[in-house]
N, C-alpha and C positions, 0 to 999 in steps of 0.2 A: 429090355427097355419097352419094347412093344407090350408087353405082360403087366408090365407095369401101369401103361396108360388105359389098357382094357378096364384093372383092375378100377383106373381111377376112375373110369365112366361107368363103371357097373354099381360103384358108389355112389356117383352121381346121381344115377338113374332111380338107384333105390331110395337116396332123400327124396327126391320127387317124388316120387310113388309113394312114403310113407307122407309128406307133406300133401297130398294129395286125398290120400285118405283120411288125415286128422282135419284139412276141410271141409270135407263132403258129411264127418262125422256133427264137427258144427254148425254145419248146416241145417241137417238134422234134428238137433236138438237146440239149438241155441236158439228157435223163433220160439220155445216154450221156456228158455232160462229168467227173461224179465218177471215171469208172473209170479217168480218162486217170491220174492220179496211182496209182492204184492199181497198174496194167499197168505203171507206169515204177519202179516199190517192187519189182512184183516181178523184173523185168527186170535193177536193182539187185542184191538182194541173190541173185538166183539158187533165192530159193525162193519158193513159192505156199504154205507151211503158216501165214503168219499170215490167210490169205484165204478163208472159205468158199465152194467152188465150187458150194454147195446154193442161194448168192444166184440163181446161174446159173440154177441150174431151175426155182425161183417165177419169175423173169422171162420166161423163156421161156415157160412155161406160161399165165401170165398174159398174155403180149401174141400169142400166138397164138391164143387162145379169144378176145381183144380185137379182135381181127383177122374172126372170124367173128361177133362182136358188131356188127361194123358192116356185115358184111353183109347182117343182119335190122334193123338200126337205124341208119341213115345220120345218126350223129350228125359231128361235126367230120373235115371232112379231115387236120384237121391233129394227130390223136390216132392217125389211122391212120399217117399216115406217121411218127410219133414210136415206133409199134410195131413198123414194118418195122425203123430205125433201132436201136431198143433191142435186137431179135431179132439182128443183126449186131452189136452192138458184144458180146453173148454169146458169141457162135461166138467172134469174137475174143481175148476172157478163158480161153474153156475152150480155144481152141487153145496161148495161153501157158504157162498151167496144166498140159496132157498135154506140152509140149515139156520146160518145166522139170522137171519129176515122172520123166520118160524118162532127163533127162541126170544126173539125182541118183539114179537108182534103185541100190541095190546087189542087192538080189535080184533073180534071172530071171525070179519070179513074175511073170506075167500074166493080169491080169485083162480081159472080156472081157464083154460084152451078152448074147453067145451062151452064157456060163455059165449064164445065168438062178440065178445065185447072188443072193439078196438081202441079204444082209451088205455085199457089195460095188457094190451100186446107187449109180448116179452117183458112183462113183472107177474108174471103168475103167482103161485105161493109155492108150487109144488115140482120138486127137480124133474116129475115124469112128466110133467109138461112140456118142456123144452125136449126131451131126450123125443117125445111123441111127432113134435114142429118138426125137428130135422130129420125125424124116419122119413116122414111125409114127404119132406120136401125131397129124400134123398131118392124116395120111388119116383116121385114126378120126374128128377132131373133125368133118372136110367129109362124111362117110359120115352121120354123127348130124344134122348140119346140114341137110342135102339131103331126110332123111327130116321132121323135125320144124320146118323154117325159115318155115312158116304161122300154126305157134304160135306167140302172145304167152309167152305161159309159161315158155317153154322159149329165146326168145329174151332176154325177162328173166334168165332162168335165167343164162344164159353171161355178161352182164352180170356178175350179182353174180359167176359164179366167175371171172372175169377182175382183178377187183379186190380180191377179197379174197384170192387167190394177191400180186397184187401190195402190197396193204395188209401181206402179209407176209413183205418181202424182206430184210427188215435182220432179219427173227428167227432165221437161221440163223448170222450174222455174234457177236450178242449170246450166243446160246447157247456157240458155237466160244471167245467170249472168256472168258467162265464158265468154262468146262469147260478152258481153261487157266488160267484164273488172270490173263490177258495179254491185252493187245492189240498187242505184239510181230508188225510182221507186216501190221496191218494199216493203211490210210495212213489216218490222220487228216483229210489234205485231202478224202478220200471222201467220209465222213461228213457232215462239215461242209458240203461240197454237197449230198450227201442229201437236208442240213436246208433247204438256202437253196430246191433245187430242189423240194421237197415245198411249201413255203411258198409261190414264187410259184404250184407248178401250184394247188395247193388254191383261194388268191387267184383265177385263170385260171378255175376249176371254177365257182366261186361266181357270179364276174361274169357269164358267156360260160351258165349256167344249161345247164349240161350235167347227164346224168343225176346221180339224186341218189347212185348207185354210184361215181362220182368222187371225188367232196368228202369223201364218208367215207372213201372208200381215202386221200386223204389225210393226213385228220386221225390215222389211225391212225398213219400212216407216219412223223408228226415226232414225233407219243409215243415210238415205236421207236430212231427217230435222239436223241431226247433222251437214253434210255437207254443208250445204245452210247456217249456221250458223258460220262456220267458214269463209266462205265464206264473208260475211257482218265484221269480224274481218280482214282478209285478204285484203279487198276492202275499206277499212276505211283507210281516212286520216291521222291519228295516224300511224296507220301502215305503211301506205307509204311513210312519213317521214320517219321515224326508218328503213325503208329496204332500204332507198334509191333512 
C-alpha cells in the first residue's frame, strides 16, 4: 500500500515537472509565436505599411535592458532566454520590413543612421541600420552597467525601464491604426495572440512570484491588445455601414 502511494506521488510530481517545463518552454517562445502570422501578411501582400516597425524598437529596447536586468538580478532563466528569442524574432521583422520597403520603393531617396536626420529615426532603408542602432545602444547599456551594477537602484532602475518599454509595445501598432483610420495591413491573428500570450505570461508572472515589474508590464499590455481589438471591430466594414 505504502508503494503504491509513493508511486502515486512520484507521478504526481513528474506531471508537475513535465507541466512545468512545457511552461517555461512557452514562455520561451510564445512572445515570438504572434509575428509568425504577421511576417506571413506581409510576405503575402508585398507590403509592411499596415505594420508598425516602432513595435520593433520598444521590443528591442526593452529585452535588451532585460537582458542586463538579469545580470544584476538573476531572476528566471527562462525570461532570459525568452529575451534573447524576442531580440531575434525582431531582427527578423525589420529584415522583412527593409526587404519589402527596398523592392516597392519608387524614389532613390535614401535614408540612412548616419544622416542623424530625426524626422526619419527608425524608417532607414537599410536592415544594417537598425542591426548598427541596437549595437550602439547595446554598448552604451553594458558601459552604464559595469559602472553602476553594485547599485540596487539603478538595477531596479532597468527593471522598471525594461518593462515599461515592453508594457508599451502594441502602442505604436494602436496609434498607426488611428492615424489611418484602418487596420488594413495588419494581421489580426497577431493581436489575438498578443492577448492570449500576455494573459498566460501575466498568469506565469503572478504564480512563479517574479518581480512585481512583470505583472504590471502585463496587465498593461492586454489593456493595449484590448484596445487594438476594438479597434479592428470599429474599422471594419460592418461597422461602418451601421454607423454611417
Amino acid at each position: 500500500m505504502e508503494d503504491h502511494v509513493v508511486l502515486q506521488e512520484e507521478d504526481v510530481e513528474g506531471s508537475w515537472t513535465l507541466l512545468s517545463w512545457l511552461a517555461s518552454l512557452l514562455m520561451v517562445v510564445g512572445g515570438a509565436l504572434p509575428y509568425v502570422p504577421q511576417y506571413q501578411e506581409i510576405q503575402r501582400s508585398g507590403s509592411s505599411e499596415g505594420f508598425s516597425t516602432r513595435v520593433c524598437l520598444l521590443l528591442l529596447i526593452a529585452n535588451i535592458l532585460r537582458v542586463f536586468f538579469w545580470i544584476g538580478k538573476q531572476f528566471e532563466l527562462t525570461l532570459l532566454l525568452q529575451s534573447v528569442v524576442m531580440i531575434l524574432t525582431m531582427f527578423a521583422m525589420l529584415h522583412l520590413c527593409c526587404t519589402v520597403q527596398n523592392t516597392n520603393r519608387v524614389s532613390t531617396k535614401q535614408h540612412r543612421l548616419s544622416d542623424l536626420d530625426l524626422h526619419y529615426f527608425w524608417r532607414w532603408s537599410f536592415f544594417e541600420d537598425y542591426v548598427l542602432f541596437c549595437f550602439g545602444f547595446t554598448v552604451l547599456c553594458a558601459l552604464v552597467t559595469l559602472l553602476l551594477l553594485d547599485s540596487h537602484v539603478f538595477v531596479e532602475m532597468l527593471g522598471s525601464l525594461a518593462v515599461m518599454f515592453e508594457a508599451m509595445l502594441g502602442l505604436p501598432q494602436l496609434l498607426q491604426n488611428f492615424q489611418n483610420s484602418s487596420t488594413k495591413g495588419m494581421s489580426v491573428k497577431m493581436v489575438l495572440l498578443w492577448t492570449a500570450g500576455d494573459l498566460f505570461k501575466t498568469t506565469y508572472f503572478v504564480m512563479n512570484e517574479s518581480p512585481a515589474q512583470f505583472w504590471v508590464c502585463g496587465s498593461v499590455q492586454i489593456l493595449i491588445d484590448v484596445a487594438i481589438l476594438l479597434q479592428v471591430l470599429v474599422y471594419s466594414e460592418d461597422t461602418r455601414v451601421k454607423l454611417g
